[in-house]
Structure formats: C-alpha cells, structure tokens
C-alpha positions in Angstrom: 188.4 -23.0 139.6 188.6 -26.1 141.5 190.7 -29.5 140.0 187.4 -31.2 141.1 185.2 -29.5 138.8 184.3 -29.8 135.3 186.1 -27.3 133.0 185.0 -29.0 129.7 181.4 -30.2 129.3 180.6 -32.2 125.8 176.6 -33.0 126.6 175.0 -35.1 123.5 177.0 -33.7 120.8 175.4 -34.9 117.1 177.0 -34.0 113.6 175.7 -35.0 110.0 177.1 -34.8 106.8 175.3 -35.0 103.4 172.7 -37.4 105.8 175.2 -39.1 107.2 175.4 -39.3 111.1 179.7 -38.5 112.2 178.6 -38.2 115.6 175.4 -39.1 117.4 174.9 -38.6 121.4 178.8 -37.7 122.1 178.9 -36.5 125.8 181.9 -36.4 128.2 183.9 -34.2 131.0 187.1 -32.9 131.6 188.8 -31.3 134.5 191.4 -28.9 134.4 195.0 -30.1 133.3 193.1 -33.5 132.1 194.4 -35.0 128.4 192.3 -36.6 127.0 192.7 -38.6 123.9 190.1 -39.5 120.7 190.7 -42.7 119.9 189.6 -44.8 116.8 189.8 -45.8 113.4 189.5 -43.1 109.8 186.1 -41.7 109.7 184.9 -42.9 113.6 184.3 -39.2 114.3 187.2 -37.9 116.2 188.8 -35.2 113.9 184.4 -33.9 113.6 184.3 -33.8 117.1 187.9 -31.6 117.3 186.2 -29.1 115.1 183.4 -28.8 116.6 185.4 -28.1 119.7 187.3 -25.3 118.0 184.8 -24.4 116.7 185.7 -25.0 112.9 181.7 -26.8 112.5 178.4 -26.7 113.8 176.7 -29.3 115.7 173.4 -30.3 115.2 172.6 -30.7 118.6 174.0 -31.1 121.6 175.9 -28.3 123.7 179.6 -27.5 124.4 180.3 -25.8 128.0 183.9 -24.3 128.8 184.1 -23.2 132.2 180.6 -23.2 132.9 179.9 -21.2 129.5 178.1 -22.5 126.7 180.2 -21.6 123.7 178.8 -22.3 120.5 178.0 -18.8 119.8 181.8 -18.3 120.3 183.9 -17.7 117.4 186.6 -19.6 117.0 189.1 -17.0 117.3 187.3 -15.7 120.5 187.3 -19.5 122.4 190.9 -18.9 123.2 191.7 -22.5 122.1 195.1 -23.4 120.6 195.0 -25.4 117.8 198.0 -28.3 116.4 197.8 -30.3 113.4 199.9 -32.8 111.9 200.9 -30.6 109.1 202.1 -28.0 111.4 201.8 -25.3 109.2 204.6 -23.6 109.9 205.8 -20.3 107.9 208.8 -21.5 105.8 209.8 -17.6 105.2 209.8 -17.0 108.8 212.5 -17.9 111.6 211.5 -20.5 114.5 210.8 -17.1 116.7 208.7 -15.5 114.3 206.6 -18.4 113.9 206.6 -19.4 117.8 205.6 -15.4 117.7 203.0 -15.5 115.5 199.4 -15.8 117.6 200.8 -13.1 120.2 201.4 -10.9 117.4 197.5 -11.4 116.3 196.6 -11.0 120.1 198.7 -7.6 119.9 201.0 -9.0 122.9 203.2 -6.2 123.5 206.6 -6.8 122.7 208.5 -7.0 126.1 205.8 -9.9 127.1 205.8 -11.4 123.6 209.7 -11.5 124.3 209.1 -13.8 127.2 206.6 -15.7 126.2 208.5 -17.1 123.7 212.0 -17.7 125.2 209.7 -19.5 128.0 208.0 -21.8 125.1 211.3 -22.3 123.0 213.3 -23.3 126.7 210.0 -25.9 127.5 209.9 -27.8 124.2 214.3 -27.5 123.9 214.7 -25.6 121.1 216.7 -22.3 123.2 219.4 -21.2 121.0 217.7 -21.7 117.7 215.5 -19.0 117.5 216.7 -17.5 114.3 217.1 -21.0 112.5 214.7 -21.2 109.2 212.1 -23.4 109.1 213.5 -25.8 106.6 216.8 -25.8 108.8 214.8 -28.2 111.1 214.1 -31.9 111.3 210.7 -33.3 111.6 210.7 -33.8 115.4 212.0 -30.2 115.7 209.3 -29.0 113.6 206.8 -30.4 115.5 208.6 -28.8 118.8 207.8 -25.3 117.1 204.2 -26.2 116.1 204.1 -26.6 120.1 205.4 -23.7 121.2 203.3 -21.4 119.0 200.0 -23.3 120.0 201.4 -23.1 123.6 202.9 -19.7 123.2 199.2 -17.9 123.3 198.3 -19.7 126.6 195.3 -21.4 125.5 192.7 -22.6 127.9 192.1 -25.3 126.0 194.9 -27.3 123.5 193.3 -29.6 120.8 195.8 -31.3 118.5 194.8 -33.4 115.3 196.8 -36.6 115.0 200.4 -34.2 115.8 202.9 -36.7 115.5 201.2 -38.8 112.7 203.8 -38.1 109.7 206.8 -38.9 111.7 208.7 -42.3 112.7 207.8 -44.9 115.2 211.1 -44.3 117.3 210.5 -40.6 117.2 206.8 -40.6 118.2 207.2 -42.6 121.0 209.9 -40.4 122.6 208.0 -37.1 121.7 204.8 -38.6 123.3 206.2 -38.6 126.5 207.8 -35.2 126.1 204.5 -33.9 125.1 202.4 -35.4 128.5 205.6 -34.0 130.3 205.0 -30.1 129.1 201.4 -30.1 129.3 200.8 -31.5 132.7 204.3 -28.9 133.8 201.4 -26.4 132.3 198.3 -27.5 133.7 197.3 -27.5 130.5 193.7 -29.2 129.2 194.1 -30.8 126.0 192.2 -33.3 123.5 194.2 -34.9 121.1 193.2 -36.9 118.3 195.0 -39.9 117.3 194.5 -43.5 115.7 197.3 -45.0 117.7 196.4 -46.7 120.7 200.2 -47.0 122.1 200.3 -43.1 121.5 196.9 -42.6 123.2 198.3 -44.8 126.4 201.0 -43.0 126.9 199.7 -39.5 126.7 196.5 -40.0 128.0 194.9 -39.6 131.2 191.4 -40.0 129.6 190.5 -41.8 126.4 187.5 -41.7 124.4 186.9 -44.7 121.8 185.0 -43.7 118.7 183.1 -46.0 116.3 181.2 -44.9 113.8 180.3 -41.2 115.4 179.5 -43.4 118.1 181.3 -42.8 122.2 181.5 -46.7 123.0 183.8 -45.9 126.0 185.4 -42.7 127.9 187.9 -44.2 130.8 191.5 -43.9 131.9 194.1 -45.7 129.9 194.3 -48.4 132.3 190.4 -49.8 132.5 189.9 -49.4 128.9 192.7 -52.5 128.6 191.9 -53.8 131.4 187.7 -53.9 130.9 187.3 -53.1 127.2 183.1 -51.9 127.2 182.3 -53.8 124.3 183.3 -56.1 121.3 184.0 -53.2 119.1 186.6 -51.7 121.5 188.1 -54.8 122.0 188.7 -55.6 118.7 189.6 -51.9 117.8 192.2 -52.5 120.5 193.7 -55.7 119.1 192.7 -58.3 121.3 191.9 -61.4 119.0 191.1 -63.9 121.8 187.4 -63.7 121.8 185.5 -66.9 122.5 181.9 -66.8 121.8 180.0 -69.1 124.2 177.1 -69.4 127.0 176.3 -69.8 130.9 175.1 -72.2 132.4 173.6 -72.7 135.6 176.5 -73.1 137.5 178.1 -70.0 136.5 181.1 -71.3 134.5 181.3 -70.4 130.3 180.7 -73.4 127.9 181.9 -73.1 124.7 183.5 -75.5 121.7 186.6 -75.0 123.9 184.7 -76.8 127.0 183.9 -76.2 130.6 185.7 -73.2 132.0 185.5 -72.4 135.7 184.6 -68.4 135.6 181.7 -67.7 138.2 183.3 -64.2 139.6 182.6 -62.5 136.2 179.3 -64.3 135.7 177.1 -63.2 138.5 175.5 -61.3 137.2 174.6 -63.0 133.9 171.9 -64.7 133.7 172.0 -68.9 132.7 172.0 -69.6 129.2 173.0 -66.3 127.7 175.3 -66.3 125.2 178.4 -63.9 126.2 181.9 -63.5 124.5 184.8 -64.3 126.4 188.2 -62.1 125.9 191.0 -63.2 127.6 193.9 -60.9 127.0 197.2 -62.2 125.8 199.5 -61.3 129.0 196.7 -63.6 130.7 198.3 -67.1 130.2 201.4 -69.2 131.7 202.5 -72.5 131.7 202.1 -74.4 134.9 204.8 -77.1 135.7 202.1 -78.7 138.7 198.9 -79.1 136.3 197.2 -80.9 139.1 197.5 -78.2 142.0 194.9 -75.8 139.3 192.4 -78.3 138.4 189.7 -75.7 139.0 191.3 -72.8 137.5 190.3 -71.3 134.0 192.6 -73.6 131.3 192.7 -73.8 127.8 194.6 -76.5 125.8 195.4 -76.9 122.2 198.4 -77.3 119.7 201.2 -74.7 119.1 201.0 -73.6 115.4 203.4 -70.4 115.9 206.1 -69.3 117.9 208.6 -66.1 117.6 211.1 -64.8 120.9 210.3 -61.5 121.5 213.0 -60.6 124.3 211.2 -60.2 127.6 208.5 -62.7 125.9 207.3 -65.6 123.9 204.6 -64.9 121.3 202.7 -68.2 120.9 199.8 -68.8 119.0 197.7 -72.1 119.3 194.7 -73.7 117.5 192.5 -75.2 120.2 188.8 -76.2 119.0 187.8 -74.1 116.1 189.9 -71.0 117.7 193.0 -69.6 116.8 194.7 -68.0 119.8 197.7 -65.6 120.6 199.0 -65.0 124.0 202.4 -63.4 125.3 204.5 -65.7 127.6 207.3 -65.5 129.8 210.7 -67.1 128.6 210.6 -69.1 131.7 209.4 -72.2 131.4 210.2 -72.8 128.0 207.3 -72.8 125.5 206.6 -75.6 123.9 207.9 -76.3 119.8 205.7 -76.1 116.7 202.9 -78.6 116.3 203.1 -79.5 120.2 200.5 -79.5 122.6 200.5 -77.2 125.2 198.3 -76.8 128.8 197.8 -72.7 129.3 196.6 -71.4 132.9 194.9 -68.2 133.0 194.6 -65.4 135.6 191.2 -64.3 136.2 192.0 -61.0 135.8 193.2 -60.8 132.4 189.3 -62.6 131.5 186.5 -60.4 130.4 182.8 -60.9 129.6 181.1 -58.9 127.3 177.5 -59.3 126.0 177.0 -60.8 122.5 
C-alpha cells in the first residue's frame, strides 16, 4: 500500500449509552506509520472511540475501514490490532519472555519464529538480558517496556494504547514518550493512543484529535492545533486563558474593554460588527524598549499583579481592563515589579480569532 493512502478510515462514527450520546459524527484518516493521538478531558469520548476501534463496542452508526475493508463484522481477535492499557496486565507468575511471548503463543507462532520475535521486541524497547526476570522484579517504566513488546511482539497492523503511561511519574513519562514515537515510527507502525495529557499528545503525535463531549472539534498536526486552536473549547481545553471577547468594526481592527487593537490580517474575512474572541497565546508578548517605532502594532497595557522566574522565562500576569492576563517572557529586558505598569507588544502570529 502506498504512504499516500488512507489505511485507517473512521467515517461518522456515533456511540450511545443508556441515551446518552459518547460520540456523535466522529470521522477522520490515517496513513500508514501515522500516530495519532485522542486528546481530551474524562468522559469526552476518546477511550469509546478506542473500543470501538478494537472492536470491544458497537457503534451505532457510522463505519470503520482498515485497509480498504470495512471491519465491524470483524471480531476483535480477528482485526489483528494490538492492544495496551495503562494497567498493563502483565502475568505476575510469568517471566518478562513469557509474557512478551504470550499473543504468538495464541497465534500458534512456531517456536523458532516466536524465538525471534521476541529477542527482536525485548532489544527494541531495552530490556535484552532480562528475559527471565519476574514480573514484580521490574520498575514501573520497565513494566510498561514489556506491555510494549508483547502488543508489539504480534506485529499488529494497527496499535491502540489507552492512556499507557498514565500511572507513572512526570519525569518518567516524558522520557518514555519519546522512546515510544522512536520505536513505532523505527516500525512503521500505525497507532492511536488515548491520553488526557496534551504535552504527552505533542510529543508523540503526528496527528491529534480533540474530543469534547463525543464531539471531534479538531483533527490536525500537533503544531496547528497550538498554533490555530478551531474553537473556544479547544482552546481553553489546551490552556490558553488569554481570551478577549470583543467586536469588529469597520476598519478591520478588534474593539473590546481593552481598546482599539490594530488586527486587520485576521479579520478579513469577518464581517463588521461581529462579536469574535480574541486569543493571544502567552509566548506572544515582549517588552519593547522604543514604544514609539510600534505605534500601530497590536499592544496591550495594564498593571503587573504576578511575577515568578521560570529559567529561560518570566511568567507575568497582568490585570488590564476587566482581564486578567498571563504571558511568558524573555529574561531580557527585565520585567517589570509587582503592582507596576507595563507596555506588552504582540506578534501577530501568536493572535487568533475565533467566532463567539
């Protein structure tokens, strides 16, 4: 099959439970080796939509194509797809290689190939050496390295993993996150993996899907789902707290109770007196020592009412109007203090309109 075609197909996908809608219109596309990530709070949808996947539930309506093929009809053990979840579960009265052995044993993998397979797995995920360790011999982040191999030992054609990483530590996820993208895409493997961590999805991601409320409000790359969230609901689901309610006015710049703001590129298209939201992301703002040479660039002034050193940065929040707002600044120029007033200039391209 070619990279450029579709190798998972998710067309209007709708779930109910007990009259209650978990997903409603879900569609998307994957190609082979893509990873995509389900992204969004408890109960948007995303763990219904893996199982529907794996076949686990029944949709309502809506059809699921693998390679061309519809499989709904498939049963779950016939779909060929490997399956991780954040319990693992792991045999505790079996070694690491029995357990990485496991789902070749059900295939009836002969034993010479079985062999391989699973010194190939073990060497990928760097567990070689500890084949005959016990279960309980192993840390969490080993553990998890096992539950890999034995989805990956099976060579699935398609590798969904619910929330994988969730019961272990900040430090640890972040390294295994990367370690994770780095054996998959070694693989060429296509994979969906739930999670309600956005760094997480980010860094493992080459597609993400944001779930609200059974609801797909956007499916794009890491990259424009920062850079353009679809949607209040995504952007506050993503963190961004600098959201400006306000209107346009016939010259194309945003009024609101922060003023006249210069933003005519993003409101072309809008027409003059709707009321859009503004979000200007927090990496969006720096201090200007030559105020004057920016009189028509997008400002925003107010009084600094926090301020904590972060390293690389300075988090500073200010109150300006009725708004409370947080933005990440360089070290150099200094911030202004506490209760000081402070000039930001924005970049353009850290501002995004949004409907409502």
């Amino acid at each position: 099959m070619s990279d450029n075609r579709n190798i998972l197909e998710v067309d209007r996908l709708s779930n109910h439970y007990e009259g209650k809608p978990l997903l409603q219109d879900v569609s998307f596309s994957l190609k082979q080796g893509e990873i995509l990530c389900l992204l969004g709070p408890s109960g948007s949808g995303k763990t219904t939509l893996l199982r529907l996947l794996a076949g686990l539930e029944r949709e309502e309506a809506g059809t699921i194509s693998f390679c061309g093929k519809d499989v709904r009809n498939i049963p779950p053990h016939k779909r060929n797809f490997g399956m991780m979840f954040q319990e693992y579960a792991l045999f505790p009265h079996k070694s690491l290689q029995q357990n990485v052995a496991f789902g070749l044993e059900m295939q009836q993998c002969p034993r010479e190939e079985l062999s391989k397979r699973v010194k190939t797995v073990l060497e990928m995920v760097g567990l070689s050496g500890m084949e005959n360790r016990n279960i309980d011999e192993l840390s969490g982040g080993e553990r998890q390295r096992v539950a890999l191999a034995r989805s990956l030992a099976p060579q699935p054609q398609l590798l969904l993993l619910d929330e994988p990483l969730g019961s272990l530590d900040r430090a640890l996820r972040d390294r295994l996150t990367g370690e994770i993208r780095t054996i998959l895409k070694s693989l060429a493997v296509t994979a969906v993996f739930v999670t309600h961590d956005q760094a997480e999805a980010f860094s493992i991601a080459d597609k993400v899907a944001v779930l609200h409320h059974g609801i797909l409000q956007q499916f794009d790359t890491p990259e424009n789902l920062y850079r353009n969230p679809a949607n209040i609901t995504v952007a506050n689901f993503l963190g961004f707290r600098n959201l400006i309610q306000g209107i346009i006015s016939e010259d194309g710049s945003f009024h609101s109770p922060l003023g006249r703001m210069p933003i005519n590129e993003l409101s072309q298209n809008v027409l003059p007196g709707a009321t859009v939201t503004l979000l200007i992301r927090p990496e969006g703002a720096t201090i200007d020592l030559c105020p004057t040479s920016r009189i028509e660039s997008p400002s925003i002034s107010g009084q600094v009412i926090d301020r904590r050193f972060q390293g690389s940065t300075y988090r500073l929040s200010l109150r300006a109007a009725k708004f409370s707002l947080t933005f990440d600044l360089p070290i150099d120029p200094l911030p202004p203090q506490i209760g000081q007033s402070i000039l930001l200039f924005l970049n353009p391209s850290a501002l995004v309109l949004m409907k409502g």
